[in-house]
matplotlib code that plots the C-alpha trace (Angstrom):
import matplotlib.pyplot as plt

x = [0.7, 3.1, 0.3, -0.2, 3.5, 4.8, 1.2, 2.7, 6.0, 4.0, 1.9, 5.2, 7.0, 4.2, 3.9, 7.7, 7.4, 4.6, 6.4, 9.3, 7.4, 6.0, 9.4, 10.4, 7.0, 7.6, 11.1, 10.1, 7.6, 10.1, 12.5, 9.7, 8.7, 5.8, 4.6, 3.7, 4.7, 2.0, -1.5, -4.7, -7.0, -7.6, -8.0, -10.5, -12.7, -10.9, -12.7, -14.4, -12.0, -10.0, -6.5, -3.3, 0.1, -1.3, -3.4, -0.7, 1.9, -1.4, -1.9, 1.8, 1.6, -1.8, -0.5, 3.2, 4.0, 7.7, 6.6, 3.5, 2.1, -0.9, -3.2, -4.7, -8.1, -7.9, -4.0, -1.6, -0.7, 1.9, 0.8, 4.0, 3.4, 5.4, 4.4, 6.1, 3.7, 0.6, -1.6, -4.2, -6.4, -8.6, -11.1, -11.6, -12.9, -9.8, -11.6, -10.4, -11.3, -9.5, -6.8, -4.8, -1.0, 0.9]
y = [-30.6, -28.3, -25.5, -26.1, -25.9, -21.9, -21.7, -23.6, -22.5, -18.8, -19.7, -21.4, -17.9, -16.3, -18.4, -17.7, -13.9, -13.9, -16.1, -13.7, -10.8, -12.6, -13.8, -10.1, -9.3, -11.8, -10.9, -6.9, -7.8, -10.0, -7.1, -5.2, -7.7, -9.1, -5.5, -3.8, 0.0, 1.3, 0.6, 2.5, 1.1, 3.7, 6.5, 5.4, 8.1, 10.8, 9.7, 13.5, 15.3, 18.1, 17.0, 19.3, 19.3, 19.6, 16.2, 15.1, 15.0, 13.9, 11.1, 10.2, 10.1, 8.5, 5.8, 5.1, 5.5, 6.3, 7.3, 8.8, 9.2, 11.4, 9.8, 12.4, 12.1, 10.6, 9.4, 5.9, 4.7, 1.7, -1.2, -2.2, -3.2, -0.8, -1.9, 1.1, 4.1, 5.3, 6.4, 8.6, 9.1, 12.5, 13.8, 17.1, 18.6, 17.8, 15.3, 12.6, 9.0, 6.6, 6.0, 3.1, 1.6, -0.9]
z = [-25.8, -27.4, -27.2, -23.5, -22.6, -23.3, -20.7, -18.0, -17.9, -17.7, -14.4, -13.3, -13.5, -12.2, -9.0, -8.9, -8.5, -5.8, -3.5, -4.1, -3.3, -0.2, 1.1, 1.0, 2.6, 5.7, 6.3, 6.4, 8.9, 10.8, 11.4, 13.0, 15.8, 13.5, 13.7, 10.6, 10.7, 9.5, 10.6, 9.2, 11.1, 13.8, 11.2, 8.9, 10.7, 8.9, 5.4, 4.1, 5.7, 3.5, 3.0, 4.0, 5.3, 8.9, 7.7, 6.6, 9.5, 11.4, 9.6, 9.6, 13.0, 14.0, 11.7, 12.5, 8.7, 7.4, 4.1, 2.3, -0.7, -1.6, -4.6, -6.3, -8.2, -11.8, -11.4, -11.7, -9.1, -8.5, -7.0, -5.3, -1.7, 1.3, 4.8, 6.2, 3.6, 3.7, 1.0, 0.9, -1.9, -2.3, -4.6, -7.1, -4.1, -1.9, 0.4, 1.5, 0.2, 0.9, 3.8, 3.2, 4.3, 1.8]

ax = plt.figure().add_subplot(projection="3d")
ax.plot(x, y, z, "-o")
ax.set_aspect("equal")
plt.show()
């Protein structure tokens, strides 16, 4: 039993931080009408093209976003969640990937 126990206080702890994280989430949301600010959804079509500023403010705009982030090929990224940024991830050949908002 004593092995078990450090183990459940962990997941306890664990369990603690996501609802944290999701509080913060819902009350973000809330403050925008139940809107998230950014939405990727319509933009998706811009996958293979070649990423610049003139992409950029594009995407910034098509999206709603108030902050960005480009994801370079072969890089960390954190995984903290933004509703207001957009990423956009591109490849050796400056193409984009991957569009995404969080």
């Amino acid at each position: 039993m004593m092995t078990r126990l450090p183990l459940i206080l962990l997941a306890t702890l664990s369990l603690a931080g996501c609802k944290a994280h999701w509080d913060q989430v819902r009350e973000e949301l809330a403050h925008t009408g139940g809107n998230p600010p950014c939405d990727a959804t319509d933009v998706q079509g811009l996958i293979g093209q070649r990423v610049d500023v003139a992409m950029m403010e594009r995407l910034m705009k098509a999206t709603r976003a108030e902050n960005f982030r480009w994801a370079p090929p072969n890089s960390a990224m954190t995984m903290d969640y933004r509703p207001d940024r957009l990423t956009v991830a591109y490849d050796e050949q400056m193409a984009i990937t991957r569009i995404s908002c969080g």
